[in-house]
C-alpha positions as CSV (number, residue, x, y, z in Angstrom):
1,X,54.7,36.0,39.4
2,X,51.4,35.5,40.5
3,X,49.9,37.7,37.9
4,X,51.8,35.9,35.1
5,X,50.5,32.3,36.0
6,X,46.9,34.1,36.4
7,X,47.1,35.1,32.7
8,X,48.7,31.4,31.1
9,X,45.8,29.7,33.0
10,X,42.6,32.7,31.5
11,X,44.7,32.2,28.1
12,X,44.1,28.3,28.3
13,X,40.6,28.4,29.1
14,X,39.3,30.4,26.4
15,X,40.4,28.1,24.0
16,X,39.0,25.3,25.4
17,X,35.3,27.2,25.5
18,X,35.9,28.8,22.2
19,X,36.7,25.2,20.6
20,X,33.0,24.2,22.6
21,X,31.2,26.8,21.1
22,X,32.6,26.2,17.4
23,X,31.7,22.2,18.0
24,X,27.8,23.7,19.2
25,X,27.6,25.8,16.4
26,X,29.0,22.8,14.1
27,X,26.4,20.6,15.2
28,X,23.5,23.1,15.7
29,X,24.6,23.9,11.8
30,X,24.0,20.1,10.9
31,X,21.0,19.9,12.2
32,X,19.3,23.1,10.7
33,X,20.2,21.9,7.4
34,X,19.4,18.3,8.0
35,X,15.9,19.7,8.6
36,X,16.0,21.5,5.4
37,X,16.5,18.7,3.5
38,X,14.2,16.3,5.1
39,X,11.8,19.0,4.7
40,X,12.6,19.0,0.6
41,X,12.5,15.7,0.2
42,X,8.5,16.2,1.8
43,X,7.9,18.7,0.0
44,X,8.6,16.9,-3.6
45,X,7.2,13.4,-2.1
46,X,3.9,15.7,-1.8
47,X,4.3,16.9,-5.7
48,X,4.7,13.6,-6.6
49,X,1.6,12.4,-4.6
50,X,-0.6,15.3,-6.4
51,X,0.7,14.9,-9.6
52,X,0.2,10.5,-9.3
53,X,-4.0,11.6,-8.0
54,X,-4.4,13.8,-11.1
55,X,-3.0,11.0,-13.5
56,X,-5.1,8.6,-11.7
57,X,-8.7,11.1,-11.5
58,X,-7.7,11.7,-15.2
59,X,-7.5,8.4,-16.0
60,X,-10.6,7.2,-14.8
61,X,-12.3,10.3,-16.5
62,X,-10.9,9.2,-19.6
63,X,-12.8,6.3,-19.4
64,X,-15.9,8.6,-18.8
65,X,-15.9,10.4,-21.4
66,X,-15.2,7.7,-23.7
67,X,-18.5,6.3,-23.1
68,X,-20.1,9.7,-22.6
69,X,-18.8,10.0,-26.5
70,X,-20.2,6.7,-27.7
71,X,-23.0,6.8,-25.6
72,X,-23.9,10.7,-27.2
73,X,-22.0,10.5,-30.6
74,X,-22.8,6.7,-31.5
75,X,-25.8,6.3,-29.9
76,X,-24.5,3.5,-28.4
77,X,-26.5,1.6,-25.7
78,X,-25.4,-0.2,-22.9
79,X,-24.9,-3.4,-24.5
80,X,-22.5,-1.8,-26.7
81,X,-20.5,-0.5,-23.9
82,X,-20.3,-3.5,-21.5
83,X,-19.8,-5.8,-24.5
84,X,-16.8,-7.8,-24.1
85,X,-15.7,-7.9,-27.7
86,X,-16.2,-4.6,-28.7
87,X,-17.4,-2.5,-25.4
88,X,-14.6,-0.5,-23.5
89,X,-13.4,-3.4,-21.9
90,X,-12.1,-4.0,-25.2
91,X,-11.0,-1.0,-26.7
92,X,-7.4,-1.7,-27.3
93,X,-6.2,1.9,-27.6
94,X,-7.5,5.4,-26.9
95,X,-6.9,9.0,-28.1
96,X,-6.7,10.5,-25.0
97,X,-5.3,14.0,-26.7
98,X,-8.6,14.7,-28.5
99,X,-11.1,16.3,-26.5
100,X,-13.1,16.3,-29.6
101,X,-13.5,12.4,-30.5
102,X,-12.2,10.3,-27.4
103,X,-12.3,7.4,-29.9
104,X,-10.6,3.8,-30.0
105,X,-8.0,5.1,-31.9
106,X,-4.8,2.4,-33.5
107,X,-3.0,5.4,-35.1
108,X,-1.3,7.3,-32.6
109,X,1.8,5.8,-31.1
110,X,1.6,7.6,-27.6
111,X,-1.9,6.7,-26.8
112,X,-3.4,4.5,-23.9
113,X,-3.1,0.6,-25.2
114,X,-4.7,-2.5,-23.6
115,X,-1.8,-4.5,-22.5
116,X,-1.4,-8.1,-22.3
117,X,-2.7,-8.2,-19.0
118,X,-6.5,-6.3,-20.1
119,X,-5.2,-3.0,-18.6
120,X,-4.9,0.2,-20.2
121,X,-1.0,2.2,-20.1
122,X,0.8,4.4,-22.2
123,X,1.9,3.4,-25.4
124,X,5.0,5.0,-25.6
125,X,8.0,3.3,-22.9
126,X,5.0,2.9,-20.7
127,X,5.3,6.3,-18.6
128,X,3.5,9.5,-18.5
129,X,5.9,12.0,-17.5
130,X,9.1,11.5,-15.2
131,X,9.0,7.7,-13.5
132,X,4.4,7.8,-13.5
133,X,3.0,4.6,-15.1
134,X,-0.8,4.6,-15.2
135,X,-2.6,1.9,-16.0
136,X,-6.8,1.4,-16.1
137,X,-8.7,-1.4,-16.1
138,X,-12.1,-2.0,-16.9
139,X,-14.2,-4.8,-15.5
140,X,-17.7,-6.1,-15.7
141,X,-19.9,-6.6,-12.4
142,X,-23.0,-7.5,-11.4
143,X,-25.7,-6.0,-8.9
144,X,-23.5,-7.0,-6.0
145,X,-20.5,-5.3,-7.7
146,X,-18.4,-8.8,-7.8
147,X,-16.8,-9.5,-11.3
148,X,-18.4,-11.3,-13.9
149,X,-17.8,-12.2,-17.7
150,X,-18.4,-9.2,-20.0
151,X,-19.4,-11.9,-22.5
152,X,-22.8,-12.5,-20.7
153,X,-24.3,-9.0,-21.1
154,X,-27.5,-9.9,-19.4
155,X,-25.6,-10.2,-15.8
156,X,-23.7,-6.9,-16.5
157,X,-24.9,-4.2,-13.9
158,X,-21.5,-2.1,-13.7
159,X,-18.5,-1.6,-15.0
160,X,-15.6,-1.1,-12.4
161,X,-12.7,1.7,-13.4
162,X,-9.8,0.9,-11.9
163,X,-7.2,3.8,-12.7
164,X,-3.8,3.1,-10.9
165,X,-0.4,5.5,-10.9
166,X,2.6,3.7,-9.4
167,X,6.6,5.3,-9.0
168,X,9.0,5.2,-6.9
169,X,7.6,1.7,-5.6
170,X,4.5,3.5,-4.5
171,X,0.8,3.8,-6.0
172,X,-2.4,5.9,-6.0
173,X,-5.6,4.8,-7.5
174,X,-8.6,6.4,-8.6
175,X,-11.9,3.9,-9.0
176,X,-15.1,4.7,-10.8
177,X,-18.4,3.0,-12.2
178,X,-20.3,3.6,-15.0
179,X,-23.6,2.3,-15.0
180,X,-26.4,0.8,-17.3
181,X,-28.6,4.2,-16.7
182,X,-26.6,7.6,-15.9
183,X,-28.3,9.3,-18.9
């Protein structure tokens, strides 16, 4: 008799510490892929980061080399450029496919336009690939690098580059001056 109430009582334990371990395993389960997924989520925050600092960097560079075209293909001078009429604070859109012209350029659709705010975006819905919005901005300063009117030429010194990338409620920027004598 003995032996008989041994074995109900070994019987009832073993469940009780096999329904443990499953309940471990369960939760050691949720937290392994827990980790996993916060470690996605990183990973494409990251991708986005990257790909929001090349829009920016290429943004500002766009800016660049349109004066590196005016300044070599026009012959324009620095007047030209800081200008606040016609310089590249008022270009009102840019081809920024052509790596051949970089000109001021009303005839593509998808181009960078001058909003109503003075800042540069993409024409088309505003976004450069999936949720990125870049804009630039271009701004005259003087020897102490504080904004000043583009109209008077003579106090013009610098000209700030402001190119921002903003998604997901978040934003990168990429700054840059262009100055009177670079060539």
């Amino acid at each position: 008799m003995k032996n008989l109430i041994k074995r109900k009582i070994d019987c009832g334990f073993t469940l009780i510490e096999v329904l443990i371990a499953i309940f471990l395993i369960g939760v050691a389960f949720v937290g392994v892929v827990a980790f996993f997924n916060s470690s996605l989520k990183s990973h494409l925050e990251a991708k986005n980061e990257l790909v929001a600092a090349g829009l920016a960097q290429e943004g500002s560079e766009l800016i660049r080399n349109l004066r590196d075209y005016k300044v070599l293909h026009d012959s324009a001078t620095w007047s030209d450029l800081a200008d606040g009429t016609s310089g590249l604070s008022a270009c009102t859109r840019i081809d920024y496919d052509s790596l051949a012209s970089h000109l001021c350029d009303n005839s593509k659709s998808d181009n960078v336009c001058l909003n109503g705010e003075e800042r540069y975006e993409q024409c088309s819905g505003g976004e450069t690939g999936v949720g990125f919005k870049r804009t630039i901005s271009v701004r005259c300063e003087d020897e102490n690098n504080d904004e000043v009117s583009c109209g008077i030429l003579a106090n013009v010194k610098s000209l700030r580059v402001v190119s921002s990338v903003t998604w997901n409620g978040r934003e990168t920027e990429a700054t840059d001056r262009l100055y009177e004598n670079e060539f």
